[in-house]
mmCIF file of the N, C-alpha and C atoms, coordinates in Angstrom:
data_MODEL
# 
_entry.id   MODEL 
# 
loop_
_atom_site.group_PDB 
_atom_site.id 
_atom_site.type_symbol 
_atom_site.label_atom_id 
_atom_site.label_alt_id 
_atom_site.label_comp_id 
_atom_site.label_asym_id 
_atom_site.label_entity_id 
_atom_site.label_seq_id 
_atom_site.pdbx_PDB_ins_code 
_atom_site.Cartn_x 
_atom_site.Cartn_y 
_atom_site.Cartn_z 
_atom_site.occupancy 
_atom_site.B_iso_or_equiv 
_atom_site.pdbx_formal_charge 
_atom_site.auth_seq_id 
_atom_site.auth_comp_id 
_atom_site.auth_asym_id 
_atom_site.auth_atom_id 
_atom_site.pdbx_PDB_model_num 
ATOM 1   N N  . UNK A 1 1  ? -16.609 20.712  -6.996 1.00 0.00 ? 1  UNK A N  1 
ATOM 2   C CA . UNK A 1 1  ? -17.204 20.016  -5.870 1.00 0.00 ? 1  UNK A CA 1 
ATOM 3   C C  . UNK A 1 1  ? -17.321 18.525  -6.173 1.00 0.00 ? 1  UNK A C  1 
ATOM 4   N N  . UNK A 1 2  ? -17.654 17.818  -7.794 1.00 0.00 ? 2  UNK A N  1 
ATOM 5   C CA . UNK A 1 2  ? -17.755 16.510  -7.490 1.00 0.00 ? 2  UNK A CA 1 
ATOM 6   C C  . UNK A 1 2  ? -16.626 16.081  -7.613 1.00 0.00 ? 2  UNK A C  1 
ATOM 7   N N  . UNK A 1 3  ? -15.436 16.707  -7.949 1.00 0.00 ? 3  UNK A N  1 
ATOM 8   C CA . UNK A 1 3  ? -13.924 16.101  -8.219 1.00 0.00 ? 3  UNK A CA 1 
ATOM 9   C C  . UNK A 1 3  ? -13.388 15.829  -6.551 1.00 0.00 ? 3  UNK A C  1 
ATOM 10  N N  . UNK A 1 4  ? -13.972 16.774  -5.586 1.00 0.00 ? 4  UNK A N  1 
ATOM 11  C CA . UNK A 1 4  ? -13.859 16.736  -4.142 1.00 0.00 ? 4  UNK A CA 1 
ATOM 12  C C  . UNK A 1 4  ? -14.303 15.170  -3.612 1.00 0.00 ? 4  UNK A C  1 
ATOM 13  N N  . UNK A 1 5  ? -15.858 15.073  -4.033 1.00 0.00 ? 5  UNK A N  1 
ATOM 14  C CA . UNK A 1 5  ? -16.448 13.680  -3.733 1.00 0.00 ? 5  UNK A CA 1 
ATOM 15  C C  . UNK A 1 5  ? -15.879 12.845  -3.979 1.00 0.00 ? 5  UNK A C  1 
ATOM 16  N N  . UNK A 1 6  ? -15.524 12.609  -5.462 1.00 0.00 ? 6  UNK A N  1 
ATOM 17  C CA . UNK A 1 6  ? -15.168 11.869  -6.305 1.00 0.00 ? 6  UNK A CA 1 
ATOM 18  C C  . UNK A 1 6  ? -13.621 11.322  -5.124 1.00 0.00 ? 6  UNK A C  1 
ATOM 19  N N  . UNK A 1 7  ? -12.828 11.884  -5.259 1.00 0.00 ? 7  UNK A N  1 
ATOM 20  C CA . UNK A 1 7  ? -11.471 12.455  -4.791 1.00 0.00 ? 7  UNK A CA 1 
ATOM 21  C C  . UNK A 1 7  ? -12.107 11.199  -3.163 1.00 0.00 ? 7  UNK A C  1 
ATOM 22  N N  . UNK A 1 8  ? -12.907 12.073  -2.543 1.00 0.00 ? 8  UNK A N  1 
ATOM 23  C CA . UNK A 1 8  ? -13.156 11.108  -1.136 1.00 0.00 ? 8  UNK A CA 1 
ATOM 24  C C  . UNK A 1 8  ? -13.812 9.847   -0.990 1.00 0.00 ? 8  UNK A C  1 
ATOM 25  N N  . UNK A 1 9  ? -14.351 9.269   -1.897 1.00 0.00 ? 9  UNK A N  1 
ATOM 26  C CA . UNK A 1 9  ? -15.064 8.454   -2.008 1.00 0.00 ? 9  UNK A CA 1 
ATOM 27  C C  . UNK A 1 9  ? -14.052 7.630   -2.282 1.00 0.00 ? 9  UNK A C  1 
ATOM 28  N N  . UNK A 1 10 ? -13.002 7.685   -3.217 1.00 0.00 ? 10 UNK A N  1 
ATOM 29  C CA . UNK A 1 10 ? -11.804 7.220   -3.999 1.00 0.00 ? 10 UNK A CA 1 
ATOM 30  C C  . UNK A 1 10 ? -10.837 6.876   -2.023 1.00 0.00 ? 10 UNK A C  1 
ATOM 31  N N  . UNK A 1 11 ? -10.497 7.575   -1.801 1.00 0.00 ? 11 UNK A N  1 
ATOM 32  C CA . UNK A 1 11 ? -9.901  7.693   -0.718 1.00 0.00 ? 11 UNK A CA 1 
ATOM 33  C C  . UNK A 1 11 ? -10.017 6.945   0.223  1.00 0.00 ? 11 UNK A C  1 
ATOM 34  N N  . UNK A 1 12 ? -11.491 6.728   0.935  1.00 0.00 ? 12 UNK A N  1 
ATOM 35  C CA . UNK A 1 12 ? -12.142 5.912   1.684  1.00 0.00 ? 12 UNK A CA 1 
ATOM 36  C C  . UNK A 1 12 ? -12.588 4.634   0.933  1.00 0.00 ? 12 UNK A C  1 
ATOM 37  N N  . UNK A 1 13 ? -12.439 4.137   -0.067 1.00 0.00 ? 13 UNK A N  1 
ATOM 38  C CA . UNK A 1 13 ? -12.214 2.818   -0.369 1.00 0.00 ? 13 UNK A CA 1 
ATOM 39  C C  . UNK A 1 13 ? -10.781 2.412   -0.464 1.00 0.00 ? 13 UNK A C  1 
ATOM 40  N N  . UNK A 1 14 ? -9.819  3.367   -1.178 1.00 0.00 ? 14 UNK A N  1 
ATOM 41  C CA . UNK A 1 14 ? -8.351  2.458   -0.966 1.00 0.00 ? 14 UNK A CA 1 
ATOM 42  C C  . UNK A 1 14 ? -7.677  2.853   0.692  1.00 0.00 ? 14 UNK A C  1 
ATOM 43  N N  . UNK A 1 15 ? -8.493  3.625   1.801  1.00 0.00 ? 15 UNK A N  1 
ATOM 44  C CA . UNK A 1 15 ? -7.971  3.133   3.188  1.00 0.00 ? 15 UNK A CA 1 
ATOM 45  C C  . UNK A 1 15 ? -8.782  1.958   3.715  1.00 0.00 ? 15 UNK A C  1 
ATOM 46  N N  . UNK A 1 16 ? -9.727  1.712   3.224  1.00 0.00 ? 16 UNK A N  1 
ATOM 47  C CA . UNK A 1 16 ? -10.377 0.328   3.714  1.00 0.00 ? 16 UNK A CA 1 
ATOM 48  C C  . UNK A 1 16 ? -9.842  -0.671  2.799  1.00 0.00 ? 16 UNK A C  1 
ATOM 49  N N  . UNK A 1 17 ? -9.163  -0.688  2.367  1.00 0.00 ? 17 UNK A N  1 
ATOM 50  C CA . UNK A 1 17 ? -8.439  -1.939  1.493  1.00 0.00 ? 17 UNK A CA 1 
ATOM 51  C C  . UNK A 1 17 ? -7.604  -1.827  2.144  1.00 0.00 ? 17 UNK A C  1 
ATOM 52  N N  . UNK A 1 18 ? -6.640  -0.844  1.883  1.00 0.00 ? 18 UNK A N  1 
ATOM 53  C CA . UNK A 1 18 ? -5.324  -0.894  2.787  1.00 0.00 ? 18 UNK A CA 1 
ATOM 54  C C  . UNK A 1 18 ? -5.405  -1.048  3.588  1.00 0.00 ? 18 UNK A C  1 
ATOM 55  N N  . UNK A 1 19 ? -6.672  -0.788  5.041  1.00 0.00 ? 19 UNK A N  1 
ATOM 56  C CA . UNK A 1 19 ? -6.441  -1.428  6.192  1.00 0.00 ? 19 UNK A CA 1 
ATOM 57  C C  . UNK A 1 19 ? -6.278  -3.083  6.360  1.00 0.00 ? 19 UNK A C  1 
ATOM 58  N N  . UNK A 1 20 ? -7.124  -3.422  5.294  1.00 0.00 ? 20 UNK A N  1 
ATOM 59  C CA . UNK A 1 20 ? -7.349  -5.143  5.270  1.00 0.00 ? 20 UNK A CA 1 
ATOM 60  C C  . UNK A 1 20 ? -6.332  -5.552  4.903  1.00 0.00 ? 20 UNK A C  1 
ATOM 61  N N  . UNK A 1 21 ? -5.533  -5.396  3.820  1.00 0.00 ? 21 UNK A N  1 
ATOM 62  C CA . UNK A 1 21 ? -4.557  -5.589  3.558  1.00 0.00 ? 21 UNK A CA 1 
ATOM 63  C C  . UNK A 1 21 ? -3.430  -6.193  3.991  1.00 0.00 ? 21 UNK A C  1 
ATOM 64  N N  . UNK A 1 22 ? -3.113  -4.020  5.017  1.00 0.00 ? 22 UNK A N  1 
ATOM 65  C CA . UNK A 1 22 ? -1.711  -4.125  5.590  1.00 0.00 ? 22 UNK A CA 1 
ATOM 66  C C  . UNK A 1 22 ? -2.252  -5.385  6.819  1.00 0.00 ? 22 UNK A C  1 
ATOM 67  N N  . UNK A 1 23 ? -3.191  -5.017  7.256  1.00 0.00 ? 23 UNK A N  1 
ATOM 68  C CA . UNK A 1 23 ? -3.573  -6.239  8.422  1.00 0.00 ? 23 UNK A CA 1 
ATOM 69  C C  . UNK A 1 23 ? -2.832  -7.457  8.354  1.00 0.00 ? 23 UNK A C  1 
ATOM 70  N N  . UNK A 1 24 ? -3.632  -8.126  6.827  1.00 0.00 ? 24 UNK A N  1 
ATOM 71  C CA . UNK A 1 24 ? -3.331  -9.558  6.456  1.00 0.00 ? 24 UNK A CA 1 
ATOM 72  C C  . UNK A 1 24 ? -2.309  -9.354  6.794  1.00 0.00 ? 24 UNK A C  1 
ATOM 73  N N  . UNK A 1 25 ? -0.925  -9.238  5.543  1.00 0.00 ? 25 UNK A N  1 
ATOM 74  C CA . UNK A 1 25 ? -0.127  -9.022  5.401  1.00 0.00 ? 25 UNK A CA 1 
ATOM 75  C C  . UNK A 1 25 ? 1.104   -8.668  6.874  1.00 0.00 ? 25 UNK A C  1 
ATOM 76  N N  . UNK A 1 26 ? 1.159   -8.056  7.441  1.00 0.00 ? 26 UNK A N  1 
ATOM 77  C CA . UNK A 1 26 ? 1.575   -7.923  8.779  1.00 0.00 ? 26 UNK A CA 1 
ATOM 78  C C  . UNK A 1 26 ? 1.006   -9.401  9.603  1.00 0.00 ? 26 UNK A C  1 
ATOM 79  N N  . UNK A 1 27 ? 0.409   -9.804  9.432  1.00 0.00 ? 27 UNK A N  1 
ATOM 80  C CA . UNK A 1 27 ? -0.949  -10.748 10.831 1.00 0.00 ? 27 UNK A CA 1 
ATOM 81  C C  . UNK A 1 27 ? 0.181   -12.134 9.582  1.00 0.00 ? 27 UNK A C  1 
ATOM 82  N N  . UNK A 1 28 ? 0.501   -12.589 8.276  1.00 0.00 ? 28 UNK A N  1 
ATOM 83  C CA . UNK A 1 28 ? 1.266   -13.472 8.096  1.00 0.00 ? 28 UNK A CA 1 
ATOM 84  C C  . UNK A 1 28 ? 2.578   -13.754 8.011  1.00 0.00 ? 28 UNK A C  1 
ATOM 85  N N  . UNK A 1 29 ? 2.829   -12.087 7.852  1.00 0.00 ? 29 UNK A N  1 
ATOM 86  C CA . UNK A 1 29 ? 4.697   -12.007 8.332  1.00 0.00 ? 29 UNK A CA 1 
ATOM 87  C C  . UNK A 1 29 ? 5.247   -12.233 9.381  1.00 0.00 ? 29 UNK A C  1 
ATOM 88  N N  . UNK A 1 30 ? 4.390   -11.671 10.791 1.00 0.00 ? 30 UNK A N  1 
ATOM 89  C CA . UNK A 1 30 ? 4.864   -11.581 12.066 1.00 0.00 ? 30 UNK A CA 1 
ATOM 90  C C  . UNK A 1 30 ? 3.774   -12.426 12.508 1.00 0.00 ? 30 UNK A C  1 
ATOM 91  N N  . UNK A 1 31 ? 2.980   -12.873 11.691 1.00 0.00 ? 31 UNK A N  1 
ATOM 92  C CA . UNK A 1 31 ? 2.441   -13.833 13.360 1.00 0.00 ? 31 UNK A CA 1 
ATOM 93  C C  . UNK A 1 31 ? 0.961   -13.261 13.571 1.00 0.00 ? 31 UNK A C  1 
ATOM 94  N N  . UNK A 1 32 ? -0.054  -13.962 13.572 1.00 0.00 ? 32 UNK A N  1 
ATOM 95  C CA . UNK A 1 32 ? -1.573  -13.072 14.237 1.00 0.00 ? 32 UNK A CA 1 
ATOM 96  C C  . UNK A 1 32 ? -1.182  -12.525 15.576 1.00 0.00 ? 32 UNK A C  1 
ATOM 97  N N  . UNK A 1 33 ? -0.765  -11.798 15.955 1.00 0.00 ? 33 UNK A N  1 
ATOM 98  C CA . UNK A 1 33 ? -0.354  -11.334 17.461 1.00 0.00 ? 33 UNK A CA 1 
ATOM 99  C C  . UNK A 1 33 ? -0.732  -9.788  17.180 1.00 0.00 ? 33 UNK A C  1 
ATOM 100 N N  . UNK A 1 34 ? -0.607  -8.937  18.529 1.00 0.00 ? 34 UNK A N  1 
ATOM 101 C CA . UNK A 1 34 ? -1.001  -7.671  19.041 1.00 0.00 ? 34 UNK A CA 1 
ATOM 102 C C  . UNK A 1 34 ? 0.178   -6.705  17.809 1.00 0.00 ? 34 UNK A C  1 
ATOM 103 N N  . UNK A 1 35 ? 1.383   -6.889  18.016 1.00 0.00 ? 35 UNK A N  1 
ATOM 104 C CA . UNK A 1 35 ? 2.586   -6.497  17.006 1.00 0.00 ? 35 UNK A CA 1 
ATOM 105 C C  . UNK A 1 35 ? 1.927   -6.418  15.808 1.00 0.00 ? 35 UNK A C  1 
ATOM 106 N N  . UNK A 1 36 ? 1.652   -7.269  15.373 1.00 0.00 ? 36 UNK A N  1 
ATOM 107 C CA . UNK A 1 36 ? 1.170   -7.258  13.934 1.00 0.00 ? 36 UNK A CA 1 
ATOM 108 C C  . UNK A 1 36 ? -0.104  -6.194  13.497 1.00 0.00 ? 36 UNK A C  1 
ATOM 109 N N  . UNK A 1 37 ? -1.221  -6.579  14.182 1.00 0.00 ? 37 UNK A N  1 
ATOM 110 C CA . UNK A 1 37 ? -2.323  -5.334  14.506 1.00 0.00 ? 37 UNK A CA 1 
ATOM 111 C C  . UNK A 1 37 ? -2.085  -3.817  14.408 1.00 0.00 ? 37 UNK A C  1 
ATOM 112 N N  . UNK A 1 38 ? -0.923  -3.804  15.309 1.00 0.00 ? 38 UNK A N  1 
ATOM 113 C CA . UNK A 1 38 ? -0.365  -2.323  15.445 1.00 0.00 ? 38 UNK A CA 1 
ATOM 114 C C  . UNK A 1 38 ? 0.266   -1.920  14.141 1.00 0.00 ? 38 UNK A C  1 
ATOM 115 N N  . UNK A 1 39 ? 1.049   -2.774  13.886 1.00 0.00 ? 39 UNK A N  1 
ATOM 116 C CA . UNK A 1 39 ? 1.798   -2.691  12.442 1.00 0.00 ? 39 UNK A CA 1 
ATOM 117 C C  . UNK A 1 39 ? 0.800   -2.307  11.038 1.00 0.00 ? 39 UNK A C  1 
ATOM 118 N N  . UNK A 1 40 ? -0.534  -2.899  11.188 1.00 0.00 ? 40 UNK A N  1 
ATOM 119 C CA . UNK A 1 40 ? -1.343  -2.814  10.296 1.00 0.00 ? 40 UNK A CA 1 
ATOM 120 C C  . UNK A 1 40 ? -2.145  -1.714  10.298 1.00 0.00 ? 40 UNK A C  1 
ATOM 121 N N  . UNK A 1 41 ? -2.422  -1.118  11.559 1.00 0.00 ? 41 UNK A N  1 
ATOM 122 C CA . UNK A 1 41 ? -3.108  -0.321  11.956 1.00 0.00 ? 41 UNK A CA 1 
ATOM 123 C C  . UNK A 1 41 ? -2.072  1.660   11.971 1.00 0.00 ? 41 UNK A C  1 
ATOM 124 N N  . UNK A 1 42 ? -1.040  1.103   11.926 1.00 0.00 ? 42 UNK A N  1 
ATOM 125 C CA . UNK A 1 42 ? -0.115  2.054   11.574 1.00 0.00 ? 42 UNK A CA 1 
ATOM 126 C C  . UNK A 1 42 ? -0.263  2.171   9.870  1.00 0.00 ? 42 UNK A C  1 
ATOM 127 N N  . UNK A 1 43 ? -0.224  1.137   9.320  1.00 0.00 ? 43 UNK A N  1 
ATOM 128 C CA . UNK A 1 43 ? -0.101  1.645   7.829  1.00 0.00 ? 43 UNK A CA 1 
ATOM 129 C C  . UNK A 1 43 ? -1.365  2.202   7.491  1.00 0.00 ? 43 UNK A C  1 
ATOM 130 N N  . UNK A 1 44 ? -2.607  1.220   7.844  1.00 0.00 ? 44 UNK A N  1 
ATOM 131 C CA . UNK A 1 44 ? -3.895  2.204   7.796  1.00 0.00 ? 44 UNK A CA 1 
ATOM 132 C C  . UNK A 1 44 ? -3.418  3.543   8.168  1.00 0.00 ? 44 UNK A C  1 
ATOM 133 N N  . UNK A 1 45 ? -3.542  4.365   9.393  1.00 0.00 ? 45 UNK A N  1 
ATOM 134 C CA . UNK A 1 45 ? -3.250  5.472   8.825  1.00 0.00 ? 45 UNK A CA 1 
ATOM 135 C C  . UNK A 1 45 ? -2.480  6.333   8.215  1.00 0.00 ? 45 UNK A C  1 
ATOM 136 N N  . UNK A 1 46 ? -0.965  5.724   7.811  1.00 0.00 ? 46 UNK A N  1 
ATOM 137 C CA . UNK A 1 46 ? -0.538  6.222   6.664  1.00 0.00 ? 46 UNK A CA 1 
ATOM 138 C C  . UNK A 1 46 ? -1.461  6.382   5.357  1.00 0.00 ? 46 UNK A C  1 
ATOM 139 N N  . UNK A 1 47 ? -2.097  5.448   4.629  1.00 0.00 ? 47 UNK A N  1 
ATOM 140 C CA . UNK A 1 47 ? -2.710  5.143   3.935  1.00 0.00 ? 47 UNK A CA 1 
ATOM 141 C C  . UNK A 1 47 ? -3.881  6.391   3.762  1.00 0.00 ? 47 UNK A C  1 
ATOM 142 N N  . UNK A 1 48 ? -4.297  6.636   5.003  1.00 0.00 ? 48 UNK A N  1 
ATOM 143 C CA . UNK A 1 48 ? -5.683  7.613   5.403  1.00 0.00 ? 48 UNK A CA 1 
ATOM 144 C C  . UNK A 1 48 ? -4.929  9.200   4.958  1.00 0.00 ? 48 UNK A C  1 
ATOM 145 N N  . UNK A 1 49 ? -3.821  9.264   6.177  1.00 0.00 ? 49 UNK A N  1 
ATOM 146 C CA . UNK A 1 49 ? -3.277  10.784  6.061  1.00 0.00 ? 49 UNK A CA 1 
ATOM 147 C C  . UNK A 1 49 ? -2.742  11.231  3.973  1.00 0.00 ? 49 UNK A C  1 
ATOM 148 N N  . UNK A 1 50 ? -2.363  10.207  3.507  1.00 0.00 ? 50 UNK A N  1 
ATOM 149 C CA . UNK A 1 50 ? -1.620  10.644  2.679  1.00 0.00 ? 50 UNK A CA 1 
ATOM 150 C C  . UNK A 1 50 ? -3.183  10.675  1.326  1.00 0.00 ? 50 UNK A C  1 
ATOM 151 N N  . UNK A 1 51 ? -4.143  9.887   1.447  1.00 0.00 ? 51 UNK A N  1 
ATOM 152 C CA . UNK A 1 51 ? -5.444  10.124  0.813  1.00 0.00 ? 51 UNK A CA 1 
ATOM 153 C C  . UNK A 1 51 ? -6.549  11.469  1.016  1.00 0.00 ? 51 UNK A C  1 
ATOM 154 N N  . UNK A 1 52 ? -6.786  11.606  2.517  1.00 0.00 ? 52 UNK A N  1 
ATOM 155 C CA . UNK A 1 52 ? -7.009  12.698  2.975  1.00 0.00 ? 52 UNK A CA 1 
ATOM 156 C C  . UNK A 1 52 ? -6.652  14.160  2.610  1.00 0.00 ? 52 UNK A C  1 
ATOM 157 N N  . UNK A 1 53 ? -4.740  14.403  2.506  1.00 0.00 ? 53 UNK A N  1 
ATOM 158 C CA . UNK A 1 53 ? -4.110  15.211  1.810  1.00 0.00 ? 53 UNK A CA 1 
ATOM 159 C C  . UNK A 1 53 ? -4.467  15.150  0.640  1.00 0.00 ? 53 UNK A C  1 
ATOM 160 N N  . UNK A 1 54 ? -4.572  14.570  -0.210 1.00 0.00 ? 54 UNK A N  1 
ATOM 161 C CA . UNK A 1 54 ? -4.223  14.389  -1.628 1.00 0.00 ? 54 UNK A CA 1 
ATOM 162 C C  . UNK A 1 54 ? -6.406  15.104  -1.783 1.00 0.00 ? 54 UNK A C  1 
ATOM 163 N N  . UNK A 1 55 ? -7.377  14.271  -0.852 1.00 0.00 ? 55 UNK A N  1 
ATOM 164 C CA . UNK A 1 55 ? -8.302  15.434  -1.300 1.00 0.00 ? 55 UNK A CA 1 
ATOM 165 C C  . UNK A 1 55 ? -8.942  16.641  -1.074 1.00 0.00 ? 55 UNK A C  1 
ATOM 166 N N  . UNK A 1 56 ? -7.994  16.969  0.186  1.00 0.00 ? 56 UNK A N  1 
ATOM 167 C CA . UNK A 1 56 ? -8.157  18.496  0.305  1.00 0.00 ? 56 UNK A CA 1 
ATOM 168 C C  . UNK A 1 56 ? -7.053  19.247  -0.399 1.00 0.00 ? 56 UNK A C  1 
ATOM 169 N N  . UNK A 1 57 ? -5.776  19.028  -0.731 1.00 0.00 ? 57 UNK A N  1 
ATOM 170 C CA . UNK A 1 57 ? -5.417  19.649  -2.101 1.00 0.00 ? 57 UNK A CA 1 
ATOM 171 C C  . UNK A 1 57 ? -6.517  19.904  -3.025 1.00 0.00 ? 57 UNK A C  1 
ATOM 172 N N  . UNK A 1 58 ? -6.484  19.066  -3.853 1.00 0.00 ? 58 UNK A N  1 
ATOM 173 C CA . UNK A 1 58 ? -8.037  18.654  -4.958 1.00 0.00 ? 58 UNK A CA 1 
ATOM 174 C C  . UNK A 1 58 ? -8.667  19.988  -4.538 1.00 0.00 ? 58 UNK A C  1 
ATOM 175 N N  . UNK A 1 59 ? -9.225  19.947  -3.095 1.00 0.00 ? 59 UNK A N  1 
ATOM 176 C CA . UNK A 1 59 ? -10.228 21.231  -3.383 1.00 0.00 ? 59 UNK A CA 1 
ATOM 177 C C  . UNK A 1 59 ? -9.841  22.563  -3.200 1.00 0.00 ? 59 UNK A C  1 
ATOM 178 N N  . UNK A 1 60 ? -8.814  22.549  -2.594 1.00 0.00 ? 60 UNK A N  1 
ATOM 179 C CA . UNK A 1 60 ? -8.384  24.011  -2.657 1.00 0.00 ? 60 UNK A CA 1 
ATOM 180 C C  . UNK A 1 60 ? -7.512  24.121  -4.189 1.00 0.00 ? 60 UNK A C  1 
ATOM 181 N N  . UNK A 1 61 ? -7.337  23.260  -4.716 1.00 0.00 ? 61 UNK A N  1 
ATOM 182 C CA . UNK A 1 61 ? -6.584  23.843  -6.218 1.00 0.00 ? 61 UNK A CA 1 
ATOM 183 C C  . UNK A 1 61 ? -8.003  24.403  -7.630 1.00 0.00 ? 61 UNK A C  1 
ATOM 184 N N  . UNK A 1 62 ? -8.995  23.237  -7.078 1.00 0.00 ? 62 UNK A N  1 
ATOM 185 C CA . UNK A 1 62 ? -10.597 23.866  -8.149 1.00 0.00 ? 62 UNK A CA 1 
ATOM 186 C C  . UNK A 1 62 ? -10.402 25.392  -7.411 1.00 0.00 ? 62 UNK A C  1 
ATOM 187 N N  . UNK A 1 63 ? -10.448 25.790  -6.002 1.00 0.00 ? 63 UNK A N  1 
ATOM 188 C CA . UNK A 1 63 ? -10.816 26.726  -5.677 1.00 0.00 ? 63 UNK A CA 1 
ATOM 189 C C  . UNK A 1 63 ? -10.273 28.222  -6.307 1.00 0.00 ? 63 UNK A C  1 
ATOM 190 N N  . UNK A 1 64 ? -8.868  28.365  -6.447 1.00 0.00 ? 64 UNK A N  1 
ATOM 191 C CA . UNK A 1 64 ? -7.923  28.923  -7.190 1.00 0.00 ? 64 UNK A CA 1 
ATOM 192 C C  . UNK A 1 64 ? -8.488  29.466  -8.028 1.00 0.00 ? 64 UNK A C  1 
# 
């Protein structure tokens, strides 16, 4: 159970980085515009889905 926490807590700080991030990053390649937002806001949830996975694995493998 705390490798679960651990695991989400971990998770929900590198998608709040990565949202800021991809933001910047997109918002100085293309321009502060709506495009860019979307672009950033797309990698946020890449960022989310593939953290998310990674800690409900985690708990169904302790579970085993």
């Amino acid at each position: 159970m705390k490798k679960f926490f651990i695991s989400l807590l971990i998770g929900i700080g590198v998608a709040l980085l990565g949202w800021v991030v991809a933001t910047n990053i997109a918002g100085i390649i293309f321009g502060y515009d709506e495009g860019a937002f979307v672009y950033g806001w797309g990698m946020y949830l890449c960022i989310v889905i593939v953290i998310c996975t990674r800690a409900i694995l985690a708990k169904v493998k302790t579970d085993r």
